[in-house]
C-alpha positions in Angstrom: 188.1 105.1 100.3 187.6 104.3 96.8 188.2 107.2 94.1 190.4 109.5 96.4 192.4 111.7 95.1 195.6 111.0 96.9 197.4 114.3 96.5 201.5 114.3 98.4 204.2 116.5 99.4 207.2 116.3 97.1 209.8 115.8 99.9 208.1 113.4 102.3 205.3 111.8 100.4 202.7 113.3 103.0 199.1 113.3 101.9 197.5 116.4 100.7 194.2 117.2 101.0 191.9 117.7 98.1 188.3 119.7 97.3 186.9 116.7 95.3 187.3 114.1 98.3 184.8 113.4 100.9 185.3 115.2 104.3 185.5 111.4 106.2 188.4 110.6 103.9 190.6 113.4 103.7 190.3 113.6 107.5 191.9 110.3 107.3 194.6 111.1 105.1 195.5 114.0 107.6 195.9 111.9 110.3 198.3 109.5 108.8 200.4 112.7 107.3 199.9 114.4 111.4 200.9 110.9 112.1 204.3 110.7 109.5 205.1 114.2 110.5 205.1 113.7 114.0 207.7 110.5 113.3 209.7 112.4 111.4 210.1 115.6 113.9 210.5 112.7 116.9 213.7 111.4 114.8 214.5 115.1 114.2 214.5 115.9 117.9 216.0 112.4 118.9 219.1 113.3 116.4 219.9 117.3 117.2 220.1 115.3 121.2 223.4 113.8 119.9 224.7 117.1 118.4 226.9 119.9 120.2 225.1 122.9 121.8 224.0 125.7 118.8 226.3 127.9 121.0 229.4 125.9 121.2 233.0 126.9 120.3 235.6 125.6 118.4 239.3 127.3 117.5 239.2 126.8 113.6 242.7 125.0 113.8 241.0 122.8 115.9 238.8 121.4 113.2 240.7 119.6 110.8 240.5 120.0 107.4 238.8 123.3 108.1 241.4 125.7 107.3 242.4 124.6 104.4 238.9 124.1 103.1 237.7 127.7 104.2 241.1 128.9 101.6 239.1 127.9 98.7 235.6 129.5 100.0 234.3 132.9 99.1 233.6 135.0 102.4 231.2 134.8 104.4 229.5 138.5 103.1 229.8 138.1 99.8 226.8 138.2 97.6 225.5 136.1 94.3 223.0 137.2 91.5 220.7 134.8 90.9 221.0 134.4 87.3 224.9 133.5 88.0 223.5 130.1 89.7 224.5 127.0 88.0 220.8 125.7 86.6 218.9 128.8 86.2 218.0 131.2 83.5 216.8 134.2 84.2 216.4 135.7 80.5 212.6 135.8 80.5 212.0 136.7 84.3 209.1 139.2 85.0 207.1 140.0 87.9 204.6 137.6 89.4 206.2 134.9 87.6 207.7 131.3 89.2 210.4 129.4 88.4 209.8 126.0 86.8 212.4 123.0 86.1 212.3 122.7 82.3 214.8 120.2 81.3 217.0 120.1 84.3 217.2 123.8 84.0 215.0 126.7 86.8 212.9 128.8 84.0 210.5 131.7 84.9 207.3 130.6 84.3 203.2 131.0 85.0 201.6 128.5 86.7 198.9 126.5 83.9 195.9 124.6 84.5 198.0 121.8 83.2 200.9 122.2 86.4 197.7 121.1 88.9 196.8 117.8 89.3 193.0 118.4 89.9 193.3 120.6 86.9 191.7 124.2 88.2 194.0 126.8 89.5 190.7 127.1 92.1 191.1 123.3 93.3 194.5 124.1 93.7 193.9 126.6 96.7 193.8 125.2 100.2 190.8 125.2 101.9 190.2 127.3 105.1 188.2 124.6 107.1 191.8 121.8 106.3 193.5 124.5 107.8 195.3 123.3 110.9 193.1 124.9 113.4 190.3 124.2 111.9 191.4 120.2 111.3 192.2 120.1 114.8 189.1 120.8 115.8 187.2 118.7 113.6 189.4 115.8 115.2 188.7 117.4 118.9 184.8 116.8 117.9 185.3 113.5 116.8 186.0 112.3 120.5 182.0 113.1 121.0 180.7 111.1 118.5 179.5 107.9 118.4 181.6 105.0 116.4 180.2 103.2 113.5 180.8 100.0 115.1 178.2 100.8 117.8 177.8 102.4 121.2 175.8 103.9 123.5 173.7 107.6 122.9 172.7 109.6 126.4 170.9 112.1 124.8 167.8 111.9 122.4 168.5 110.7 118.8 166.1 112.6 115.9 166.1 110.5 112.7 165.0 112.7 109.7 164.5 109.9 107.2 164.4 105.7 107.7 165.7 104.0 110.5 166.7 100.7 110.3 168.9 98.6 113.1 170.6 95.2 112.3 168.8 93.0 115.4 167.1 92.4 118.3 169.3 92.1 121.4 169.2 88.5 123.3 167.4 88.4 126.7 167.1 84.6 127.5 166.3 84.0 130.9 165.4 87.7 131.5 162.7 88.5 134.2 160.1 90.9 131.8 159.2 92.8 135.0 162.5 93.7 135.2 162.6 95.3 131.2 162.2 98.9 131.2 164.8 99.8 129.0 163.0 100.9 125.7 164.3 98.4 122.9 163.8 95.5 120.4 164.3 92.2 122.1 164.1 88.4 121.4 164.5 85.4 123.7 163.5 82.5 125.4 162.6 81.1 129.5 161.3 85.2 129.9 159.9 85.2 133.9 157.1 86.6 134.0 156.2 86.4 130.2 153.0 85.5 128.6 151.8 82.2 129.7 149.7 81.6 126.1 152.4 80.0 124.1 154.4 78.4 127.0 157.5 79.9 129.0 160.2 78.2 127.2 158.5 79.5 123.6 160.6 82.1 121.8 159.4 85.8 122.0 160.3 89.0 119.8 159.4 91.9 122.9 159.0 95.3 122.2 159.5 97.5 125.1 158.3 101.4 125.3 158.8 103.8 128.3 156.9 107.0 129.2 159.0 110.0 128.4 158.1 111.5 131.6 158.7 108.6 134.1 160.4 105.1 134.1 157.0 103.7 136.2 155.2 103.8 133.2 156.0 101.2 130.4 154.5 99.3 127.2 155.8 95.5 126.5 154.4 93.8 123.3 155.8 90.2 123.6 155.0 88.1 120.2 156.0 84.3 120.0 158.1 83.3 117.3 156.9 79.7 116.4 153.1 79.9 117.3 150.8 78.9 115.3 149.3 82.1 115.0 151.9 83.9 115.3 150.0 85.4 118.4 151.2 88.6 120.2 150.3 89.9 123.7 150.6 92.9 125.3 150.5 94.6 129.4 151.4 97.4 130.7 153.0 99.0 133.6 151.2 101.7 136.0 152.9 103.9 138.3 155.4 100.8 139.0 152.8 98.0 138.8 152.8 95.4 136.0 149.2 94.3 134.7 148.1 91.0 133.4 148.9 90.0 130.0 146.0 90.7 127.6 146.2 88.3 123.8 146.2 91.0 120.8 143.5 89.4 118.6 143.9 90.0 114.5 142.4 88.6 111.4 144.3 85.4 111.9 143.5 84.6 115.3 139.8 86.2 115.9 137.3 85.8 113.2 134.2 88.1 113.7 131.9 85.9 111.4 132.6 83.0 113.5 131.5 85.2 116.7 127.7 85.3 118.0 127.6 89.1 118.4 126.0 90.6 121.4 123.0 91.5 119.7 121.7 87.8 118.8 122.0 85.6 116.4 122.1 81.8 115.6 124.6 79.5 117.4 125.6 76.6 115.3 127.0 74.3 117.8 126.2 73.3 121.5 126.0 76.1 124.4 128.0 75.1 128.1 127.3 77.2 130.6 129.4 76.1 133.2 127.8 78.4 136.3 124.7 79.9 134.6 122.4 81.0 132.2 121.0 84.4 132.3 117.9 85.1 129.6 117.3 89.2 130.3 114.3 90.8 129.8 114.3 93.5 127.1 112.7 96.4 129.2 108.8 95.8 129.6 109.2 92.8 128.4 109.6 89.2 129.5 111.8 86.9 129.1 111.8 84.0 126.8 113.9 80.8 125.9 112.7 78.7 123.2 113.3 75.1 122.4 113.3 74.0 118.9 113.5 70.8 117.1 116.2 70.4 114.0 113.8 72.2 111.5 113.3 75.0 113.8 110.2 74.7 114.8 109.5 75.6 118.5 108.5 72.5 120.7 109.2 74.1 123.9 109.0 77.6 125.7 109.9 78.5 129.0 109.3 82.2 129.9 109.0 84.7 132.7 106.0 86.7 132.7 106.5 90.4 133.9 103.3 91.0 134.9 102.4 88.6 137.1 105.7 87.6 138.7 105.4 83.6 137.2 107.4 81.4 135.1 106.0 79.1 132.6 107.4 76.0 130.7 104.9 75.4 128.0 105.3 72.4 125.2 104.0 72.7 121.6 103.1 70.1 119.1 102.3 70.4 115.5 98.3 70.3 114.9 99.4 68.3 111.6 99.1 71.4 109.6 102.5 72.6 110.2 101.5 74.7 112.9 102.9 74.4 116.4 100.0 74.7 119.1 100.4 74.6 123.0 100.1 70.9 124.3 100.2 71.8 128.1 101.4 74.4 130.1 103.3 74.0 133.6 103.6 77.3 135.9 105.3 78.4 139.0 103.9 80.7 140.6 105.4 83.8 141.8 103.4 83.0 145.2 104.9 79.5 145.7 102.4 77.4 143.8 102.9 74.9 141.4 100.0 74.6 138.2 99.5 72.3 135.5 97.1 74.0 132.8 95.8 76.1 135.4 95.5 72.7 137.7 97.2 72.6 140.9 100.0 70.5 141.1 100.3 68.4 144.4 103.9 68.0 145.9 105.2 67.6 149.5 103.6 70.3 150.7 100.2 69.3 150.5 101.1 66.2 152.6 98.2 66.0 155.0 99.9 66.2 158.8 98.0 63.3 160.7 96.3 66.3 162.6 95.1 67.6 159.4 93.9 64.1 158.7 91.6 63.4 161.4 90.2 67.3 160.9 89.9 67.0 157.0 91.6 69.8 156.1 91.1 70.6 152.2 93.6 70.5 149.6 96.0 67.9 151.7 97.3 64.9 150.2 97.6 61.7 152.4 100.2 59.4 152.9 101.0 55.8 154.6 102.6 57.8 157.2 100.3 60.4 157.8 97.1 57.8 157.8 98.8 55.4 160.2 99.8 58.6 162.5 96.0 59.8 162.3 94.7 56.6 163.5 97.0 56.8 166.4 94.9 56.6 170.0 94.2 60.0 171.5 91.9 60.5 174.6 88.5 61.5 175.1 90.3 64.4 177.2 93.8 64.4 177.8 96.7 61.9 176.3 95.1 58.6 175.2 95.4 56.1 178.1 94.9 59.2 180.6 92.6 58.5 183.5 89.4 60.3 183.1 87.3 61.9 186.7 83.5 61.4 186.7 82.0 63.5 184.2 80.4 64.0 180.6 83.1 64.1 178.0 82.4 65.1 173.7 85.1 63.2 171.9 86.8 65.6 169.5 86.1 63.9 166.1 88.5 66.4 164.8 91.1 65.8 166.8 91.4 62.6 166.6 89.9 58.6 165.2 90.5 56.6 168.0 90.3 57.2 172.1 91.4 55.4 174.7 91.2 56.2 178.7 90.9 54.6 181.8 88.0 55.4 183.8 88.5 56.7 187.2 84.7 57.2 187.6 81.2 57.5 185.9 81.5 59.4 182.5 79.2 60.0 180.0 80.1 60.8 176.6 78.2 63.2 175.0 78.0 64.4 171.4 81.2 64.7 169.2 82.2 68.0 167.3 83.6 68.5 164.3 82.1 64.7 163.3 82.8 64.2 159.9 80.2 61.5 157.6 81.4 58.7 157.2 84.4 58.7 160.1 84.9 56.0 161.7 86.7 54.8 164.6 87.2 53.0 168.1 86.8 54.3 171.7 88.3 52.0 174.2 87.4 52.5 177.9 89.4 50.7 180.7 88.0 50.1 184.1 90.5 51.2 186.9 91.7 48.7 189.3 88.7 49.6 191.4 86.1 48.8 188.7 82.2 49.4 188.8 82.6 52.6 186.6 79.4 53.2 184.3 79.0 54.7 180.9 76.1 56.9 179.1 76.0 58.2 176.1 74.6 61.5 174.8 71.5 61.9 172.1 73.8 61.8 168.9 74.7 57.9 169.8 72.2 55.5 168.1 72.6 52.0 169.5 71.0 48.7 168.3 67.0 48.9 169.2 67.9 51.7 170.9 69.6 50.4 173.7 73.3 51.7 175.1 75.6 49.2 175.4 75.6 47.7 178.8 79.2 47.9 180.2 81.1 45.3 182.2 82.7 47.3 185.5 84.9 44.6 186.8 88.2 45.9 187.8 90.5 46.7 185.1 88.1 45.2 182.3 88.1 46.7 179.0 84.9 48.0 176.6 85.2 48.7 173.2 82.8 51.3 170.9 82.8 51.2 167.6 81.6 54.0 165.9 80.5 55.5 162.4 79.4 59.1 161.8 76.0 59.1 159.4 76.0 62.8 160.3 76.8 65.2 163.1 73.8 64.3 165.0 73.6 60.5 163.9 76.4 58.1 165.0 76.3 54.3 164.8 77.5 52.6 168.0 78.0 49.0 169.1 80.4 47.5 171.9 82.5 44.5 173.0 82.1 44.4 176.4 84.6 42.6 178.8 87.7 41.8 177.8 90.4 41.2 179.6 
């Protein structure tokens, strides 16, 4: 309350009021003069308590002293002028005028500039809003406002100019999903807070509600000792919280240092834990390129839109600085696998021992698949089957080597599918009767001409071996006889 001007009654020193002083402190001036004056008429009303009824009676001889006193008073309806009052002159009294105490004596008198403390006869007039009504009102209103040391405001709050507030409020330990409450907040161990800088790290939180509907709210929690100072932010939607998304500045996202979507050159190493997609532009085809440190391209692998296939090519230099394909490797969009436009065996050209014995073209052949070619099949049936009399053509494409027994006289005629050069055994095993004969048809050539004469004894074995000049030409000898 410094420079008030600290006006007071004459009798009891109670503060006045003046026009120069702030509202705020006159208004607390008044209440400490309310406050004096309502002492003073409480000792007022607790004296007059002690005293006789205003309407009580006394015989005048009962009061002593009174009658003699009263002998030297004037009655009780006589009169004075005022100018026979001890103290006052009245010798230059005139309408409108005052008195004034000049010297110890009452003097008419005009009231000067000089007689007012604030020094204008304007200033000197009491205004009509400290008037008493109007000052109990003002200190009626005062109950609805809100304290300077703080408190709570229901209603909305316009701020014309700044507005500042002296700190955040402390929420350590505070469950986030639980913050609804628009405000500035700082604290630490936050459930449900952002996970990038750790749950015990400090956070500054803003909160923001929807002015509509408490389901709808903005947090923006910022960690106070990160390095980057980072800050994150979620919102809440129709009463469901969403993840926490990091707020990425200057400081903590670098655009130069980013590979924008669009291409560009990528300084370091590339891990693509799950995969790697290289898109085709539209009719186009797509393309990764492998380069050595200088940048020239020493390998391509590419999908070609036309045709379905995928390529890995290599390039060398030609020594002139020039990279030129060295070879060219392709998968084919039908299954096939080409090296410079050269087929490229793998396990599926193994030749089945079937395919073997029939010489079936582009097979490979294996250990496996040669021994199972060379496996005994029978002239008709499963090898070691029991062959009937009859004339039997051994299937050179089904098989290398046949073995039956024979249950009677065969002859066997000329092979199909014989194949130059095939070679091969037919064994023939007498039954446990024996005597069974053997002829052979036109194709079988036979030293001087002569078929093999065959031994029939009971369970005795013959032996041809064979060779295929060509399908009408096939060199035959025996072993006859064993046992």
């Amino acid at each position: 309350m410094a420079d008030v001007i600290d006006n007071r009654t004459q009798s009891r020193n109670y503060a006045l009021p003046d026009q120069s002083n702030k509202l705020r402190d006159d208004v607390v001036r008044l209440i400490e003069a309310l406050s004096q004056i309502d002492g003073d008429v409480g000792a007022l009303i607790a004296a007059v308590l002690g005293k006789a009824p205003l309407e009580h009676e006394h015989q005048i001889e009962h009061i002593v002293g009174l009658v003699t006193a009263l002998q030297g008073k004037a009655a009780s309806d006589h009169s004075h002028q005022l100018g026979a009052l001890q103290g006052v002159d009245l010798q230059q009294a005139a309408n409108g005028m005052f008195f004034k105490l000049v010297g110890g004596v009452w003097v008419p008198a005009q009231i000067a500039a000089g007689d007012i403390r604030s020094g204008t006869i304007e200033d000197a007039r009491f205004p009509s809003h400290l008037q008493a009504e109007n000052v109990a009102a003002i200190i009626n209103g005062l109950a609805g406002k809100l304290d300077v040391a703080g408190g709570a405001i229901t209603g909305n709050l316009a701020v014309g100019g700044e507005f500042t507030y002296g700190k955040a409020k402390a929420i350590s330990g505070t469950d986030l999903d639980a913050l609804t409450t628009p405000g500035f907040y700082d604290g630490s161990n936050l459930a449900n807070g952002p996970t990038g800088a750790g749950s015990s790290t400090w956070y500054y939180v803003q909160v923001q509600r929807h002015s509509n509907s408490g389901l709808y709210v903005e947090q923006i929690a910022t960690a106070l000792n990160h390095s980057n100072g980072a800050s994150w932010k979620r919102l809440c939607i129709n009463g469901a919280w969403q993840p926490w998304r990091q707020m990425w500045d200057a400081q903590t996202f670098d655009p130069a240092s980013k590979l924008n979507t669009s291409g560009g050159s990528l300084s370091g190493p590339l891990l693509a834990t799950d995969r790697l997609a290289a898109r085709a532009a539209t009719n186009g085809n797509a393309h990764v390129w492998l380069q050595d440190p200088a940048g020239n391209n020493r390998a391509l692998f590419y999908w070609d839109r036309n045709t379905g296939d995928a390529h890995l090519r290599v390039y060398v230099d030609d020594g002139n600085g020039t990279a030129v394909p060295a070879g060219t490797i392709s998968l084919r969009a039908n299954g096939t696998v080409d090296f410079n436009g050269n087929t490229i065996w793998h396990a599926g050209h193994k030749a089945t021992a079937a395919q073997f014995r029939a010489g079936t073209a582009n097979t490979v052949l294996t250990s496996d698949g040669v021994w199972a070619a060379a496996g005994y099949v029978g002239l008709s049936g499963a090898g070691g089957s029991t062959l009937a009399a009859g004339t039997y053509a051994p299937n050179f494409g089904a098989g290398l080597n046949f073995h039956n027994v024979l249950g009677g006289n065969i002859t066997i005629g000329n092979p199909t599918n014989a194949k130059a050069g095939q070679t091969g055994l037919i064994v023939l095993q007498q039954d446990t009767t024996g005597g069974r004969t053997v002829a052979f048809g036109s194709a079988w050539r036979f030293a001087n001409g002569n078929a093999p004469s065959m031994n029939t004894g009971a369970s005795r074995t013959n032996v041809v071996a064979y060779q295929v000049l060509h399908s009408g030409f096939v060199i035959g000898s025996s072993i006859a006889g064993l046992v």
